[in-house]
VOFIVEX-995167 format. One record per residue (C-alpha): y, x negated, z; residue in one letter. Coordinates in steps of 0.001 Angstrom, whole numbers, plus 524288, in hexadecimal, padded with zeros to 5 digits. Example, Ala and Ser with C-alpha at 12.3 -4.5 7.8 and 13.67 -1.06 7.14 Angstrom:
// VOFIVEX-995167
7EE6C7CFF481E78A7FBDC7CA9A81BE4S
// end
This chain:
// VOFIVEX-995167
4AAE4E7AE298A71X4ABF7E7E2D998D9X4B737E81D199E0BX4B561E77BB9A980X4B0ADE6C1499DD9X4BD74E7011998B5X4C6C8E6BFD9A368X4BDC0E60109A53DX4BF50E5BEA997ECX4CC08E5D199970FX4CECCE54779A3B9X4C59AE49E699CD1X4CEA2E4AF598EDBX4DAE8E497C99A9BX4D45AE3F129A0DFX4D0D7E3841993DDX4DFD0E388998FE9X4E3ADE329899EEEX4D962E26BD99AC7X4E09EE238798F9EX4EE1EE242E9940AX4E940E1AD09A00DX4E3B6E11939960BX4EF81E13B298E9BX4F629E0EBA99AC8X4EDD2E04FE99E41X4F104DFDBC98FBBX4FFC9DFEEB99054X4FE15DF8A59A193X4F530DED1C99B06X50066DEADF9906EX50993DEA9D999DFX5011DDE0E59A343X4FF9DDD8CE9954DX50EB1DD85D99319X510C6DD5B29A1A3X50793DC9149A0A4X50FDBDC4E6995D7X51C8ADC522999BFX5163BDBEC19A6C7X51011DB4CA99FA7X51D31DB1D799758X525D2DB2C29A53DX52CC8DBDD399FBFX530E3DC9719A9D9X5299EDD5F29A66BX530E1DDFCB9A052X533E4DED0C9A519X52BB3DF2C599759X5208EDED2E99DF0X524A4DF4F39A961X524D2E00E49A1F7X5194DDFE4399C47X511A7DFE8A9A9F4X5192EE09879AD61X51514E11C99A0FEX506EAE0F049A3B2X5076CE12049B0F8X50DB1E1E329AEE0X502D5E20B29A635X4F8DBE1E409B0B9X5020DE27199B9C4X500F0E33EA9AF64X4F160E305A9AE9CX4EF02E2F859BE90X4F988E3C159BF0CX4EE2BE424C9B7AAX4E342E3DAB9BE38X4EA3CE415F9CC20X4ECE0E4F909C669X4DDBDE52119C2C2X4DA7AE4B9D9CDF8X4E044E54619D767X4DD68E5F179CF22X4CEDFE5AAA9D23FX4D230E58999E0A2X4D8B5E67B29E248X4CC36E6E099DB08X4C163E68619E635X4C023E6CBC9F491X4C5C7E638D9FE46X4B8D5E65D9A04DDX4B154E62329F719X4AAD9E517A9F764X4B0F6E50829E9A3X4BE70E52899F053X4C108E45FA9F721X4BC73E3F769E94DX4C718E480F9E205X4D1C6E45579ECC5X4CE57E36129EC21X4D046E370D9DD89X4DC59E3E749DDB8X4E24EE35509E92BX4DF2AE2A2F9DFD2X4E441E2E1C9D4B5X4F1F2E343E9DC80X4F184E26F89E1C5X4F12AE1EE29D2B4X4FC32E28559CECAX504D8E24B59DB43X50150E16449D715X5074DE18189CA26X513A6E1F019CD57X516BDE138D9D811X51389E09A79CE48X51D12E107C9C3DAX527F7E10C59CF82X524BFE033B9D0C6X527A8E007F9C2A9X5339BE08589C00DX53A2CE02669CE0FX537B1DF4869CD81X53F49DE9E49C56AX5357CDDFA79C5C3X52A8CDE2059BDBFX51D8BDDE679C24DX51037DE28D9C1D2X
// end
């Protein structure tokens, strides 16, 4: 192959591995919801292994949208500022800085509060 089809099919094997790892997380944040309607349902306060269950999946999500961010502004530093496809590559590299920002407040939120709830 192509030296270019090369690097591109390598970041789609990459990519592939980041969609399972955020389904991977998306199973263990819909146990957790399950367990949390439980205990809910039985009056029982949640317990802090539910807590580190969210906060394993979401540092999941955090390593994936790391990732994403990375390529992303690897994108973003390859095209001229001047280039249409830049604002395009800038909004997706804002958006996903933005996700990863959203999971490392939501993992400070986790670790510092006593109360659980989600």
């Amino acid at each position: 192959m192509n030296n270019i089809f090369d690097d591109k099919y390598k970041v789609l094997i990459i990519e592939d591995w980041l969609n399972v790892l955020f389904i991977i997380s998306s199973i263990i944040d819909l146990d957790a919801n399950y367990k949390l309607k439980n205990e809910y349902d039985t009056n029982v306060i949640p317990s802090n292994d539910l807590r580190n269950e969210y906060i394993i999946a979401d540092y999941i999500n955090l390593f994936v949208f790391y990732v994403y961010t990375l390529r992303n502004y690897n994108n973003l530093k390859k095209l001229d500022k001047e280039d249409i496809e830049y604002q395009y590559a800038y909004n997706r590299y804002l958006g996903s800085l933005l996700i990863v920002i959203g999971f490392i407040l939501e993992i400070d939120y986790y670790y510092k509060t006593t109360t659980f709830t989600k």
